[in-house]
N, C-alpha and C positions, 0 to 999 in steps of 0.2 A: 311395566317398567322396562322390559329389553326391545318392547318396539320404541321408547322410546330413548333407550340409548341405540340404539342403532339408525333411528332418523336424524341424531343429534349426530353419530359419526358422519354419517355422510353430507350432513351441511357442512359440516369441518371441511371434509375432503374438498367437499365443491366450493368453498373459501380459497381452500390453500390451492387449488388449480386451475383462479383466476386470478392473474398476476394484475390485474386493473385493480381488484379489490383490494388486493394486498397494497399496492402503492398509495392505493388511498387512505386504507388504514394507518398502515406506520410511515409514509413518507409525507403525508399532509402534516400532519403535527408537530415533526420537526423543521420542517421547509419556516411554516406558521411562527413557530419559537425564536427561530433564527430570524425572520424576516420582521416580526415586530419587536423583538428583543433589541437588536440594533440597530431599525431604523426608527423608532419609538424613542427621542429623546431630545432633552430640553437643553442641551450642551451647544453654544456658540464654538463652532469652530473653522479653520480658514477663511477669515473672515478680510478681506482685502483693504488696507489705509491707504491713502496718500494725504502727503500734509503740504499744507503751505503754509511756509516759515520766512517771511521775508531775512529775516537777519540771520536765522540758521543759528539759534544759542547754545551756551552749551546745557540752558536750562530747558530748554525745550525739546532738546533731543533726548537728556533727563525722562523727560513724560514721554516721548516716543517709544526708547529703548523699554520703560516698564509697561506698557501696551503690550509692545511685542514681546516681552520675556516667555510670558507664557507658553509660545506657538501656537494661540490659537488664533492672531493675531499676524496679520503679512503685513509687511511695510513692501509698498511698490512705487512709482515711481511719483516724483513732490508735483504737485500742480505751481507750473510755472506762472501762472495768472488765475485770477478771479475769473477769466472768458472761459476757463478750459472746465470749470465745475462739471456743471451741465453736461455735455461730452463725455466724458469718462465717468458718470456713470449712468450713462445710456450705454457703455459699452462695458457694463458689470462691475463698478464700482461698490463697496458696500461700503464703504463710511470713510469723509474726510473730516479731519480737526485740522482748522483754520488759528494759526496762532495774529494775533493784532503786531501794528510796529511798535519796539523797546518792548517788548513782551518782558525780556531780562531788567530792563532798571525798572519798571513801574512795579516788578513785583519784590523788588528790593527795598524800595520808597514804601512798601504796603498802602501800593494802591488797587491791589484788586483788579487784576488786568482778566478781560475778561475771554474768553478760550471757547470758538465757537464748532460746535460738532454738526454737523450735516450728516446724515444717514437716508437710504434708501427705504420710503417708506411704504413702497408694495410687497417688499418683506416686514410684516408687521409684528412678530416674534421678535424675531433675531434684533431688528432696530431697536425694540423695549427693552431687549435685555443690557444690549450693548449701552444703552443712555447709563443707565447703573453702573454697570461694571466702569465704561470710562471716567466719571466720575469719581469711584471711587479708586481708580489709581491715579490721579492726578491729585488726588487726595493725600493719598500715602509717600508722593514721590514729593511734595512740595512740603509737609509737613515731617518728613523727615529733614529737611534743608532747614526748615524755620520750628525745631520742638514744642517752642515756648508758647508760639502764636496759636491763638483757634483755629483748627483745620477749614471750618467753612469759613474765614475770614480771611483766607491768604488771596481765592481767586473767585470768579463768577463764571458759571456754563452755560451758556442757550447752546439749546438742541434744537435742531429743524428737518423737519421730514419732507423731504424732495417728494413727488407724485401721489400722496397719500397723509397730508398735515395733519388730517384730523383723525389718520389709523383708522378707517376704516376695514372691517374683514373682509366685506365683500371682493374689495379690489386682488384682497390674495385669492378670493374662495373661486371668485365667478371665474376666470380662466382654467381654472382646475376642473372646474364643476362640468365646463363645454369639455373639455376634452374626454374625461370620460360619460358624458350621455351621447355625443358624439361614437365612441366607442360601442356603446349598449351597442344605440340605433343600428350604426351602419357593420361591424363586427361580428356582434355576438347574434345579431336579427338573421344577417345574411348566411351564418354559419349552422344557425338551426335552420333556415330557408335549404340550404344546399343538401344538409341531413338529410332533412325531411324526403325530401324530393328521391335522393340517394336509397334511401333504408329503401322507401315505398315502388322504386324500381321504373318510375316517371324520368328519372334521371337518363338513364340508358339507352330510353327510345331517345333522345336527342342526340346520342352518339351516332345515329343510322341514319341522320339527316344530314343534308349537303354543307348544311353549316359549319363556318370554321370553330374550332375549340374557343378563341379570341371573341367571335360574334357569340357564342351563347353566354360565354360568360359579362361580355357588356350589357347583355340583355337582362342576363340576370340581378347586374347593380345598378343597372340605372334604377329602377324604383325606390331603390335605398337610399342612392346617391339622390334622388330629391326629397325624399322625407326627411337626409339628417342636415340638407342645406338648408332647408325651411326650418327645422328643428335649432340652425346653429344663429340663423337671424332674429328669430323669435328670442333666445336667449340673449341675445346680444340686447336686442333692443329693450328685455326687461330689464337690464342689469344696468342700462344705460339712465331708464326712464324712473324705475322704483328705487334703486340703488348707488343713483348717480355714479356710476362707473364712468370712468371719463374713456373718450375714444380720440385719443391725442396723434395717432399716427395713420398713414394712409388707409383708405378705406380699399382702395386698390390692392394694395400688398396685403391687409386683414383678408378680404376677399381668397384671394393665392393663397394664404396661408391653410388656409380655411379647407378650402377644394380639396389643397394637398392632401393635408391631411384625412379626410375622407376618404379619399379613392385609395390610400394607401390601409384605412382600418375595412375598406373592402378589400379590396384585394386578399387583406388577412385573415380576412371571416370566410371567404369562398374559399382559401387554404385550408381552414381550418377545417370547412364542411365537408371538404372531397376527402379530407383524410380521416375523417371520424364516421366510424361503421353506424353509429346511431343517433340520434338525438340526443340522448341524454350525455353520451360521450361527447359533443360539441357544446354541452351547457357546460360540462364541466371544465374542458376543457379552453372553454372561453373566459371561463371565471379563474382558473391559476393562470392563463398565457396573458388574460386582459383587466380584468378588475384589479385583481390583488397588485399586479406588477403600478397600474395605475395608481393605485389609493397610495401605496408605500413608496414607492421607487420611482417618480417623478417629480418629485418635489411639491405635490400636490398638498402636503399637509406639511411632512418635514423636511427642512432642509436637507440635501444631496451629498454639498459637503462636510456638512457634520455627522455621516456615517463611516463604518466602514472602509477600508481602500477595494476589499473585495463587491461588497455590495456596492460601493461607485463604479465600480467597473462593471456589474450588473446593471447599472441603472444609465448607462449608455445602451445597454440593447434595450431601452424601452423606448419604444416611438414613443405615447405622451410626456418623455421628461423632453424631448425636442418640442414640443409643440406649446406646451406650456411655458417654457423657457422665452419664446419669441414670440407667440403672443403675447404676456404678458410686457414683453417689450416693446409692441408696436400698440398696443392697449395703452399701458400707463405711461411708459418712459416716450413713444414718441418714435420708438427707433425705428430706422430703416434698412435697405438691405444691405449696408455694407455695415450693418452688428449683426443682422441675422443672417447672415450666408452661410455661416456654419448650417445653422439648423435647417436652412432650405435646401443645402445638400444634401445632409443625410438624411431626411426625411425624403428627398426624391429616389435618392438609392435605395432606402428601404421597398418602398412603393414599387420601382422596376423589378430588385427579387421577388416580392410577393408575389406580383403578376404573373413573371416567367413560371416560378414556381408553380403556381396556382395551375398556366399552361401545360404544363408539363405532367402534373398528377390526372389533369383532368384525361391528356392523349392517354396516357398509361392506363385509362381505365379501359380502353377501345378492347 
């Protein structure tokens, strides 16, 4: 019994005097709590309108003003014509309500005028929920004006889902789905690839060679950089073929995006590899710096802006909510680079810190 308390103290000890263990003990679990706790949820929120109202009534601002009571709900600016739909939102639009003309006397007359919603239908959550919810406050704001009347008999709604009618999941799923196997491949491979190398001490004799820091590390992703290229076509083109994924914007610009993206989840893996003393310290820390940030905090499953202001402000430092964002723009909406210039910016800045960085740790090891 006392060799066995005293083999039992000293595991303690040797617990408590590795601080890796420790943060993984008690600092996973709350990270985990906090991260699926708030970004874990079915809440529509900042959700962006624009109306077109030819006559501008005061019935109809009626239904506007109870949309937006809430705040979860933004009134931005009216679409001035039927041309402008389509454009705004390829440039992040979430839902317009289209009022018809005399919108005000035909629903005086009880004639049932009818109130058309358009919503963006590559967000396929939030567009569901949003058909409900508008309906039934145009509901409550018309049937407060007319008590007497049957509430479904004051107007009529068609909803219509721009780039995804028939709600399809995959159109949310498959842009998500490339960006993180995209990540595995080129990332978390190259990061246990650098480990490995690193732990095993194969790493070092490279530093004694005439080669520049810049030339062994190209060397080292180029092999990645073709398997997660070949990896992101082959995705593509099942998503295209099995799952009718439409591929509505240039194939040029998907291409760029594409690459980008890649050499900068290298870049981050070979950071990753030079600065983790072991293998199993680059699995781990491939899976809190790259997976999780991925699954939760790119919009990959839940909306961005329905968390959080702290965890939105999180989920800017994650390269796939940029990548996801604008492909999924150039995929279904069609967009081009003057809606994704944001995200091919900072997706290139990303990419040149990795690098230098990456530069930098690697000299430092000399």
């Amino acid at each position: 019994m006392k060799s066995l308390i005293a083999f039992v103290r000293k595991e303690w000890w040797h617990v408590l005097r590795d601080r890796r263990t420790l943060i993984i003990i008690f600092a996973m679990p709350i990270v985990l709590m906090i991260l699926f706790g708030y970004a874990i949820t079915n809440e529509v929120k900042n959700i962006t309108l624009s109306v077109y109202d030819p006559e501008t009534s005061e019935l109809s601002r009626s239904i506007v003003n109870g949309l937006t009571s809430s705040g979860y709900i933004i009134e931005v600016d009216p679409l001035r014509s039927m041309s402008d739909l389509d454009q705004s939102f390829r440039k992040g639009l979430h839902m317009a309500l289209l009022f018809p003309n005399n919108f005000d006397r035909d629903f005086t007359r009880g004639s049932n005028p009818l109130i058309q919603l358009v919503l963006d239908g590559s967000d396929m959550n939030s567009s569901q929920s949003l058909v409900g919810y508008t309906r039934s406050v145009i509901s409550t704001t018309l049937s407060s004006l007319h008590p007497a009347s049957s509430s479904t008999a004051l107007f009529r709604m068609e909803s219509r889902m721009l780039y995804n009618p028939s709600l399809k999941s995959a159109f949310m799923f498959v842009p998500s789905l490339l960006a993180l196997i995209m990540l595995i491949v080129s990332a978390m491979m190259s990061a246990i690839s650098i480990a490995r190398e690193k732990e095993g001490g194969s790493l070092r004799l490279l530093l004694v060679t005439p080669m520049r820091p810049i030339t062994i590390i190209v060397g080292k992703a180029v092999p990645y950089l073709v398997m997660a290229v070949i990896n992101s076509m082959v995705i593509i083109l099942m998503s295209n073929l099995i799952f009718d994924m439409p591929i509505n914007g240039s194939y040029a610009l998907l291409s760029l995006l594409s690459l980008l993206f890649i050499v900068m989840a290298l870049a981050l893996g070979i950071l990753i590899g030079l600065s983790s003393p072991s293998q199993e310290i680059a699995v781990m820390v491939s899976i809190l710096s790259l997976f999780l940030p991925t699954t939760l905090l790119s919009g990959f499953i839940f909306p961005i802006e329905n968390m959080p202001l702290p965890l939105q402000a999180l989920a800017q430092l994650t390269p796939a909510r940029w990548f996801i964002s604008a492909l999924r723009s150039v995929l279904i909406r069609g967009s081009g680079v003057d809606v994704i210039w944001q995200e091919l910016l900072v997706l290139t800045m990303m990419t040149l810190l990795f690098i230098r960085l990456s530069i930098n740790k690697f000299k430092n090891m000399v």
